[in-house]
N, C-alpha and C positions, 0 to 999 in steps of 0.2 A: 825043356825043363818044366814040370809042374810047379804050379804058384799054390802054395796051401798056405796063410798066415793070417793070424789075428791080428787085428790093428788099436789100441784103444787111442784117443783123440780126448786132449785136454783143454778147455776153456778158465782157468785157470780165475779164481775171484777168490774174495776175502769173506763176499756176504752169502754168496751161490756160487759153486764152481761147478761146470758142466763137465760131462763127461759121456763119451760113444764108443763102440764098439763095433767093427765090422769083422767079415768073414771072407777074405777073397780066396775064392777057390780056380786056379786058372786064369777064365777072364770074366768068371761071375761074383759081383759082391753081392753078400747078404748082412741083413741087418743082425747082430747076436744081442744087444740090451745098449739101453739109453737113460739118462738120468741124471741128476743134481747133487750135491753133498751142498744140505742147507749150513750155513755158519753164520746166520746173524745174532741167534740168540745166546751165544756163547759169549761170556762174559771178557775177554781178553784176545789178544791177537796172540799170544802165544798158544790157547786152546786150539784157537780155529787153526793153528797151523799144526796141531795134532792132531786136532781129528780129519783134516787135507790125510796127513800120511798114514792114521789108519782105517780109513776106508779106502785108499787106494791102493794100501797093500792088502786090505782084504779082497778089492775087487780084481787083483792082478793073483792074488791065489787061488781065486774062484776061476776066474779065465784064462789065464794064461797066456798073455798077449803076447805076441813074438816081437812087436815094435810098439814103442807110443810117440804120440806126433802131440805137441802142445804149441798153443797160440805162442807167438813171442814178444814179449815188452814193445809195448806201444808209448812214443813221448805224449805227456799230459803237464798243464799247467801247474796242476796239486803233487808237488814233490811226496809228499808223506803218504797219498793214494800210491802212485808209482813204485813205495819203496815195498808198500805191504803186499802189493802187488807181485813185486821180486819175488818175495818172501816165499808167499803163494805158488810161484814157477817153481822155485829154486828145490821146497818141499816135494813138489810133485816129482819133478825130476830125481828127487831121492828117494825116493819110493821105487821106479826105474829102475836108477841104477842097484838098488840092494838086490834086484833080482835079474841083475846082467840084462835088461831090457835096451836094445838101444832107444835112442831118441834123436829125434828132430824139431827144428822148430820151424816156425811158417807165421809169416805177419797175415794181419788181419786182412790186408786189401788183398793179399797172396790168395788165402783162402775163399774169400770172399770170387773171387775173378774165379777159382777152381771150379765152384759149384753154380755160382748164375752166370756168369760171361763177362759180370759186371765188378768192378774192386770198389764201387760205391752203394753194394747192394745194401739194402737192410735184412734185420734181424729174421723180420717175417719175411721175404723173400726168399730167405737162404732156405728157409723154414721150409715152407712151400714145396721148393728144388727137392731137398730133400726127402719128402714125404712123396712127392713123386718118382725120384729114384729109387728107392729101399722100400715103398709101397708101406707103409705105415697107417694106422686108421686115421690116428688122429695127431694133433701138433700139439707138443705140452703146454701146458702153464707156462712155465719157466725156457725161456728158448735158448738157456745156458744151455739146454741140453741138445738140442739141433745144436748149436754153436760146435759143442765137443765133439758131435757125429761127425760134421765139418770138417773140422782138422781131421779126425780119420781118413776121411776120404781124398782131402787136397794130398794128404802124405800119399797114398795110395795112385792117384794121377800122377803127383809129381814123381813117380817114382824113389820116392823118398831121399831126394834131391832138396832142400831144406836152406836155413840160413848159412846150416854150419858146414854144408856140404857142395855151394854153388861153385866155389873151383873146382870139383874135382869134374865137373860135367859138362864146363863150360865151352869146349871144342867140340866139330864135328865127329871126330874119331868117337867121341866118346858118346855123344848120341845116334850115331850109326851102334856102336854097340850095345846101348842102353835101348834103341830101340828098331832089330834087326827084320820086325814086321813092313817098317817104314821102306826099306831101301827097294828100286824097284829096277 
């Protein structure tokens, strides 16, 4: 069976929310665009959570991502950071679903172990990975935006095996069929 599918990859913030894109064709990914939606200068948290969903439904019109894989809720000390933080997934993920996209989510340390080996990597590290895999020139400013490539890619390794979906793969049977290159 041919693999042809877009993947976009959400990093999910209130002040910079990143965002990737990739192109697996088979067993080759390619990088398609990468980048940030700035939200600090927005006067309210209701704006920023509107313009989270339209530029992400502009950039899911422009692309047309067949899945998106977004970081998922991390616990933090500051309740009120954590809630707008929600807010932030929750938008994103409604942007998704308005266009039948499915979705997955994937913790930080998940992601993080996908692309360096490590679930205590840092930000520039992942960065780095990254810019060696997808061959990119240069590493941005803002490395919300490796972050979103990120989760493209773990969804893409994990075979888009996810929070929401670790029963369904969790026997042999099902990873002999998930993955029939492996059996020898």
């Amino acid at each position: 069976m041919i693999e042809d599918k877009i993947i976009l990859g959400i990093d999910p913030g209130t002040t910079v929310l990143g965002y990737g894109l990739i192109h697996v064709k088979n067993k080759k990914i390619s990088l398609i665009n990468f980048g940030v939606i700035h939200l600090k200068k927005l006067p309210t948290h209701p704006d920023k959570l509107k313009r989270i969903y339209d530029r992400l439904d502009g950039i899911i019109n422009e692309f047309k991502p067949d899945e998106m894989a977004i970081e998922a809720p991390f616990f933090g000390k500051n309740v009120q950071s954590m809630l707008k933080l929600g807010r932030a997934q929750g938008v994103s993920i409604a942007a998704a679903l308005r266009h039948n996209i499915p979705f997955e989510e994937y913790t930080p340390r998940r992601i993080k172990q996908a692309i360096t080996g490590s679930g205590q990597a840092s930000k520039e590290q992942v960065a780095s990975m990254l810019q060696k895999l997808l061959e990119f020139k240069e590493i941005p400013k803002y490395l919300d935006a490796t972050d979103g490539l990120a989760v493209a890619l773990c969804h893409h390794y994990s075979r888009g095996v996810g929070e929401h979906n670790k029963s369904k793969s969790s026997d042999w049977g099902s990873f002999i069929k998930n993955n029939p290159d492996r059996k020898k």
